[in-house]
C-alpha positions as CSV (number, residue, x, y, z in Angstrom):
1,X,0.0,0.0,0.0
2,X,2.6,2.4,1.2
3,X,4.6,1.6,-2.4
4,X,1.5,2.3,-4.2
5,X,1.2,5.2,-2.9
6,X,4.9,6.8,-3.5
7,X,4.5,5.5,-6.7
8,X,1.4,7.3,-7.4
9,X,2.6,10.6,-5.7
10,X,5.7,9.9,-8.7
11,X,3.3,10.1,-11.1
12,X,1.9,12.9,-9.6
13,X,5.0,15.0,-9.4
14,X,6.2,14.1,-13.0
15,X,2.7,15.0,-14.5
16,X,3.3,18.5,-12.6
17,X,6.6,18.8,-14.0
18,X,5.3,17.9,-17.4
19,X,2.6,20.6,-17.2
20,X,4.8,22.9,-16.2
21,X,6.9,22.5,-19.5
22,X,10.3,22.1,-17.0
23,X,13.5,20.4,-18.1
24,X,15.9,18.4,-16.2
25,X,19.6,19.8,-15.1
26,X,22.0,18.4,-17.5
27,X,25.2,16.6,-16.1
28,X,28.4,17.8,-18.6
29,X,31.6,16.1,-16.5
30,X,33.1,14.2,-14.1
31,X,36.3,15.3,-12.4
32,X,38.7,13.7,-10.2
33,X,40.3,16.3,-7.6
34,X,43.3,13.4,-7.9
35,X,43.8,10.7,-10.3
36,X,45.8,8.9,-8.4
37,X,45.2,8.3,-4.7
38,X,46.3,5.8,-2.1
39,X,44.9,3.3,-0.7
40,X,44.0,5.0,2.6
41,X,42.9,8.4,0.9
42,X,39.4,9.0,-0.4
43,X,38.3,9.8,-4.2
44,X,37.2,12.8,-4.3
45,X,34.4,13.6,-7.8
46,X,33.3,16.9,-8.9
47,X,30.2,17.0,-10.8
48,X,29.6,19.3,-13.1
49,X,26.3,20.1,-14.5
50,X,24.0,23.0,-15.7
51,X,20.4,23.8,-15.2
52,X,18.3,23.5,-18.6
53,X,15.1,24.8,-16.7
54,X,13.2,25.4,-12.8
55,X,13.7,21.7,-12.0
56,X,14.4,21.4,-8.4
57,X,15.8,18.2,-8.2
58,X,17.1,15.8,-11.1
59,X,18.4,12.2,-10.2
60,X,21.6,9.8,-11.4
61,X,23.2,7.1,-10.8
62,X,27.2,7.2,-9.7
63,X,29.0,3.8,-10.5
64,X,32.7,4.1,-8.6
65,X,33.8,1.3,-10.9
66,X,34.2,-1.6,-7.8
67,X,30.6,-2.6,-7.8
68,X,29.2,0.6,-5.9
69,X,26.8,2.7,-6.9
70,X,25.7,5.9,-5.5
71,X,22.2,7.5,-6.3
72,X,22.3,11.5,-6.2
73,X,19.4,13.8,-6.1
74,X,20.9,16.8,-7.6
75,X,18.9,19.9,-5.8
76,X,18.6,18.4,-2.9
77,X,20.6,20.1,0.9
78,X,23.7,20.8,-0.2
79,X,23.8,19.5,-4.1
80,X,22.3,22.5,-5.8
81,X,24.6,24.3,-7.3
82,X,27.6,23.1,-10.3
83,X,30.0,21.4,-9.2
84,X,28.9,19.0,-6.5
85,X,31.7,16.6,-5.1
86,X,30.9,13.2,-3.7
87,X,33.5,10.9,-2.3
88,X,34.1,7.1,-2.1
89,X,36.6,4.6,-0.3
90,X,37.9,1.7,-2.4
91,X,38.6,-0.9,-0.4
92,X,41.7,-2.4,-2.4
93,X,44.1,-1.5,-5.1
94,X,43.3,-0.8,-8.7
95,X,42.1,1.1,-11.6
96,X,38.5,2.4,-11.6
97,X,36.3,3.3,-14.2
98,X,33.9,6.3,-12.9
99,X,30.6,6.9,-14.6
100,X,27.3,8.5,-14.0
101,X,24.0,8.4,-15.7
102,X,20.4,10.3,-15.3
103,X,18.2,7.8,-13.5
104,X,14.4,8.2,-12.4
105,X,14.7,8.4,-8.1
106,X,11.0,8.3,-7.1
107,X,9.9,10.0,-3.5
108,X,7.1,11.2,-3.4
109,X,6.3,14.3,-4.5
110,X,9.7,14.9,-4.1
111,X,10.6,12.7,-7.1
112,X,13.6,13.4,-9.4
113,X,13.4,13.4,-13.4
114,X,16.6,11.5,-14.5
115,X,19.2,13.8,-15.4
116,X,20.1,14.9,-18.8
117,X,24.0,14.6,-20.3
118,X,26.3,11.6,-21.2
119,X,29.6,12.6,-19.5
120,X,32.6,10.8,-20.4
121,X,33.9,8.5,-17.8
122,X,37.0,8.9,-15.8
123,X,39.6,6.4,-14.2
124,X,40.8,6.9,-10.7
125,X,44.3,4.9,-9.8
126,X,43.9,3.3,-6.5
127,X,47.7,2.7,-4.8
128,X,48.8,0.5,-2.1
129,X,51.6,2.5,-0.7
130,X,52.4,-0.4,2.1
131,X,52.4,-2.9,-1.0
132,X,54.6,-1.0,-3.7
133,X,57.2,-0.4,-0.3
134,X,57.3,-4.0,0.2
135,X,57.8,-4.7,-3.3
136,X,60.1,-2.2,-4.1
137,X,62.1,-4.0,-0.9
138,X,61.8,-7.0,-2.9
139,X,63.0,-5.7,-5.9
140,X,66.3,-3.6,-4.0
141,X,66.9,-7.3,-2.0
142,X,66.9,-8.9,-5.3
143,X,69.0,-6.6,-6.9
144,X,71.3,-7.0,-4.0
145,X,72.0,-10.4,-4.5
146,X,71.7,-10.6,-7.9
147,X,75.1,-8.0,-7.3
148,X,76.5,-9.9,-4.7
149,X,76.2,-13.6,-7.2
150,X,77.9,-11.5,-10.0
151,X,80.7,-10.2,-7.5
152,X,81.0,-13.9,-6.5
153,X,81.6,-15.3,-10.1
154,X,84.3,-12.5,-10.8
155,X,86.2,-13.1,-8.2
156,X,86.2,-16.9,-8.6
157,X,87.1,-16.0,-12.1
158,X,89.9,-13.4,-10.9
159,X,91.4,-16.2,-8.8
160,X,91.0,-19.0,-11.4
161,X,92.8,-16.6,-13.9
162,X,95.5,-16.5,-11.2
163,X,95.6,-19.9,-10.8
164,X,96.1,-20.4,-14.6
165,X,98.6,-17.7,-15.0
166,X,100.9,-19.2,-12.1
167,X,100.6,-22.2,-13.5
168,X,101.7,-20.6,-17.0
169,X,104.3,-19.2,-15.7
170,X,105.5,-22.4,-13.5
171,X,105.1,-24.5,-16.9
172,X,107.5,-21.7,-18.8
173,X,110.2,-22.3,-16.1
174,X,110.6,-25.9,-16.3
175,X,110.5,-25.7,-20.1
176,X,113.3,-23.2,-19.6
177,X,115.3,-25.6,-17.3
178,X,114.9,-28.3,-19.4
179,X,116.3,-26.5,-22.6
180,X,119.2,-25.1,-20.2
181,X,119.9,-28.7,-19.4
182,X,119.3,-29.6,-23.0
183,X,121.9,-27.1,-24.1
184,X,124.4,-28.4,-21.4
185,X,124.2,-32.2,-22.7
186,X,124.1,-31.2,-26.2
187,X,127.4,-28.8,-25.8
188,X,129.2,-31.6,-23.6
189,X,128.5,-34.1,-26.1
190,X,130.0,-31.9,-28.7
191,X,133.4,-31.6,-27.3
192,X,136.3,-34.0,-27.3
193,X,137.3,-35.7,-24.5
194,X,140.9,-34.4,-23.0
195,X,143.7,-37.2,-23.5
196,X,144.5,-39.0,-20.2
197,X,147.4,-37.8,-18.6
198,X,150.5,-40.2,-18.4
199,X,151.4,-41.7,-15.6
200,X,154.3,-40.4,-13.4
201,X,157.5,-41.9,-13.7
202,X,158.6,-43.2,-10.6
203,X,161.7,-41.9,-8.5
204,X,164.9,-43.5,-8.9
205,X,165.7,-45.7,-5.7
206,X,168.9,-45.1,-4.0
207,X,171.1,-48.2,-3.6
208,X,171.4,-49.7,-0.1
209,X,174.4,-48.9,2.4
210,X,176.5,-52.3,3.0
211,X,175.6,-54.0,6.2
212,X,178.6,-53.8,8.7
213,X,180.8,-56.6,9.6
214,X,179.5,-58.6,12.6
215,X,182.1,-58.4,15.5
216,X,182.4,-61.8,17.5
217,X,180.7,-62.0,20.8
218,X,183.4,-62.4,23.3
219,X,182.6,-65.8,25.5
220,X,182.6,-65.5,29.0
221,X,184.9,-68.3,30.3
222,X,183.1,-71.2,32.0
223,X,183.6,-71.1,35.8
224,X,186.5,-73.2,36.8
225,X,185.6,-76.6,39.0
């Protein structure tokens, strides 16, 4: 009963409005105070519009792009003059597509006509600061080790160059000792023995001194009996 009667009270009103040869305010655009917000912060939407006649109130819908929607009676409290701003939390990250549209918003005898205009949507830029911080720590970390792997490989590949050059240079000395010694054999081989030396002749013996002439023991005489 009660719907019956708003919607008859509608009719009402719009047959007025018809009588009275009025027009609905035309909407003409849709303006972001910021096109790029965070996730914390609240879009803020100027619309713009201008009266095409004595209509006190002309309705539309507001879709914030996420799934809301927000019905405005333009003329009514504080929405009657150009621009009006309405606001809206998203409730994560993202880009949103903003549009409006004149819709019929029955009450009453206080019913609004749909608005007039076809303004072109807008895109609001939602931003998880807390999120792009802890990638962009990702991303520095990465980058961090990714500089600290490289380091790694050059200086196994410093010290593995060092490696190969001491061994270069350890390989060039024994080929250089072994074409000294090489040299050495080849030059003794190439020169003649010396003759042998001849022997000593041996000294010439002096002859031996004749022996002297044995004296005769002298015999002690036998003790007399």
């Amino acid at each position: 009963m009660k719907k019956t009667l708003s919607t008859a009270l509608a009719i009402s009103a719009l047959t007025l409005m018809g009588a009275g040869q009025v027009q609905a305010q035309e909407i003409k655009s849709l303006e972001l105070v910021s096109g790029k917000i965070s996730l914390d912060a609240v879009a803020e939407l100027n619309v713009n519009f201008v009266p095409t006649g004595d209509v006190i109130w002309c309705g539309m819908t507001v879709d914030w792009g996420n799934g809301d929607k927000q019905d405005v009676r333009i003329g009514d409290d504080n929405l009657k003059s150009s621009p009006i701003m309405l606001s809206h939390k998203y409730p994560a990250a993202g880009n949103y597509t903003i549009t409006a549209q004149g819709r019929l918003l029955i009450r009453g005898l206080k019913t609004a006509s749909s608005c007039g205009g076809n303004p072109r949507p807008t895109v609001v830029t939602v931003v998880d600061q807390a999120a792009l911080a802890a990638a962009e720590r990702q991303r520095v970390a990465a980058e961090e080790a990714e500089r600290a792997k490289a380091e790694a490989v050059a200086r196994e590949r410093a010290f593995a160059e060092k490696e190969l050059d001491l061994k270069r240079k350890e390989l060039e000395m024994k080929e250089d000792l072994l074409r000294r010694e090489e040299e050495i054999r080849r030059r003794a081989l190439a020169t003649p023995a010396p003759a042998p030396a001849a022997a000593p002749r041996p000294a010439p013996v002096a002859p031996a001194a004749p022996a002297a002439p044995l004296t005769p023991k002298a015999v002690k005489p036998a003790d007399a009996f």
